[in-house]
C-alpha positions as semicolon CSV with decimal commas, in nm:
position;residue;x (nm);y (nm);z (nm)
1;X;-3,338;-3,915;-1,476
2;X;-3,671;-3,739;-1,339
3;X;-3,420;-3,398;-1,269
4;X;-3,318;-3,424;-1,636
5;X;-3,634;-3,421;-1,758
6;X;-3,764;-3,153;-1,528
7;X;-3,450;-2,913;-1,673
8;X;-3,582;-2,997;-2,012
9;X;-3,930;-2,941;-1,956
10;X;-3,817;-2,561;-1,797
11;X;-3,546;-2,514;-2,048
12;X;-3,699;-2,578;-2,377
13;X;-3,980;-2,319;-2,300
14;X;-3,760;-2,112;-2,187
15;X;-3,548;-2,095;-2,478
16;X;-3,821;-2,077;-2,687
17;X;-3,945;-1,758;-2,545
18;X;-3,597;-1,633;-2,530
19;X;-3,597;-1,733;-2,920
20;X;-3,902;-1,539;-2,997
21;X;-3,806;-1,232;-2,759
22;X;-3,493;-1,207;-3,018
23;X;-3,649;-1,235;-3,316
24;X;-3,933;-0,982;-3,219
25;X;-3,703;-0,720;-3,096
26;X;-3,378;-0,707;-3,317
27;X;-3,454;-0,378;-3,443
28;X;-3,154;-0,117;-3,387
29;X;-3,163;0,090;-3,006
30;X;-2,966;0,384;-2,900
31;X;-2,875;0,387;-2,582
32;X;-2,788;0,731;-2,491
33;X;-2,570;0,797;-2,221
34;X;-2,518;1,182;-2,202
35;X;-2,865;1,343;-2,036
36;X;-2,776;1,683;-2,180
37;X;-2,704;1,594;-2,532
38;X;-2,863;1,291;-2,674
39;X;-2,793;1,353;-2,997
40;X;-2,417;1,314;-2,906
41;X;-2,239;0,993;-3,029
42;X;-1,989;0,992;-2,827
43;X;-2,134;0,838;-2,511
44;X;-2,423;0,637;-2,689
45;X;-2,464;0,231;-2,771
46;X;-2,676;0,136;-3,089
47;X;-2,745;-0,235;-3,053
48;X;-3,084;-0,455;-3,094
49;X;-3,309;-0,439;-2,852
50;X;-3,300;-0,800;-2,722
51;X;-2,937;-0,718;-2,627
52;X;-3,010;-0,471;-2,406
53;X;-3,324;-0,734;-2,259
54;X;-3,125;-0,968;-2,220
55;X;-2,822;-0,745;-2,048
56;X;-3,128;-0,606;-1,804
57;X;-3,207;-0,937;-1,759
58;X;-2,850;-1,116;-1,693
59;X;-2,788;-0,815;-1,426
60;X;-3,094;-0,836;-1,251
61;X;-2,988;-1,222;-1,208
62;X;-2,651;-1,154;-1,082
63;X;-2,767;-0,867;-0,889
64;X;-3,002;-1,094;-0,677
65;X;-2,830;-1,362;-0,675
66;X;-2,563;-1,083;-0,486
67;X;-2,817;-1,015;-0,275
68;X;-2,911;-1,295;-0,140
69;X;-2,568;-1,441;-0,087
70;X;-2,504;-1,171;0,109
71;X;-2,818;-1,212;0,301
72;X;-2,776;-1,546;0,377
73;X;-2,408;-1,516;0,513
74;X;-2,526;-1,540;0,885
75;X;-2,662;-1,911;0,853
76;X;-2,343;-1,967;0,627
77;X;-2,154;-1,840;0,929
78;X;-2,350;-2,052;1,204
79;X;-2,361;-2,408;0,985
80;X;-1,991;-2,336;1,005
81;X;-1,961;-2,322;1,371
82;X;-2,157;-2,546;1,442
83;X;-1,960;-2,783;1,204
84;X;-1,667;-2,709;1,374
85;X;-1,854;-2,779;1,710
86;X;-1,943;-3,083;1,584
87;X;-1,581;-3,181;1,464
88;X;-1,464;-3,098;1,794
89;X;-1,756;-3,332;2,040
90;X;-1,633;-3,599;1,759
91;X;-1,311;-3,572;1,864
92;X;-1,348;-3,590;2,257
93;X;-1,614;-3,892;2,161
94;X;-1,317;-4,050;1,959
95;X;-1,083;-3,996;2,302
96;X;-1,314;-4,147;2,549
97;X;-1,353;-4,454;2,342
98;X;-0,981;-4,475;2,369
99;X;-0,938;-4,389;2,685
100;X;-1,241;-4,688;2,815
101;X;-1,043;-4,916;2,572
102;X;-0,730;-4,868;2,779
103;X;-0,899;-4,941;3,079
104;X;-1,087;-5,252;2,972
105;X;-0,753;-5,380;2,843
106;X;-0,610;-5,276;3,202
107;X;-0,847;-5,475;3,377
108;X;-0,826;-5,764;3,133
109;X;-0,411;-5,770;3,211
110;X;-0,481;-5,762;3,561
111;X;-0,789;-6,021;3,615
112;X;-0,537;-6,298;3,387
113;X;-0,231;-6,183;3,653
């Protein structure tokens, strides 16, 4: 309940500037992407401007969040061995307690003999 209204108090602001961003800047852009001719049509993009803000902005996102994926691949890799260290000590735990059990029934069947 308290997470949901956390999202909604950073989402609805959010939005709202988002909102208002768009509506400010939906005048027509040309993106030119010839450097010797920018006049040419061929390799140019007229859109609003809030598309290209929020394009900047969605890549910068995805870019970072890239980033640090990447960067954090080394404790990735280490919670995973040690997971699998862990596994295995759980295991040889599980085998002792087997193995005692045997020998307490053992010496159970040979104290009633």
């Amino acid at each position: 309940m308290i997470t949901r209204l956390i999202k909604i108090l950073i989402l609805v602001p959010v939005a709202i500037v988002l909102i208002v961003l768009s509506v400010a800047n939906r005048h027509l852009v040309t993106l030119a992407l010839n450097p010797f001719r920018p006049e040419d049509t061929v390799l140019s993009v007229s859109l609003p401007f809030f598309v290209f803000l929020f394009l900047a902005l969605m890549s910068g996102v995805l870019i970072g969040s890239a980033v640090t994926w990447l960067a954090q691949g080394k404790y990735r890799k280490k919670a995973r061995e040690e997971a699998q260290e862990a596994r295995k000590w759980r295991e040889e735990a599980g085998k002792q307690r087997s193995r005692l059990e045997e020998i307490n029934t053992e010496k159970l069947i040979s104290a009633s003999r």
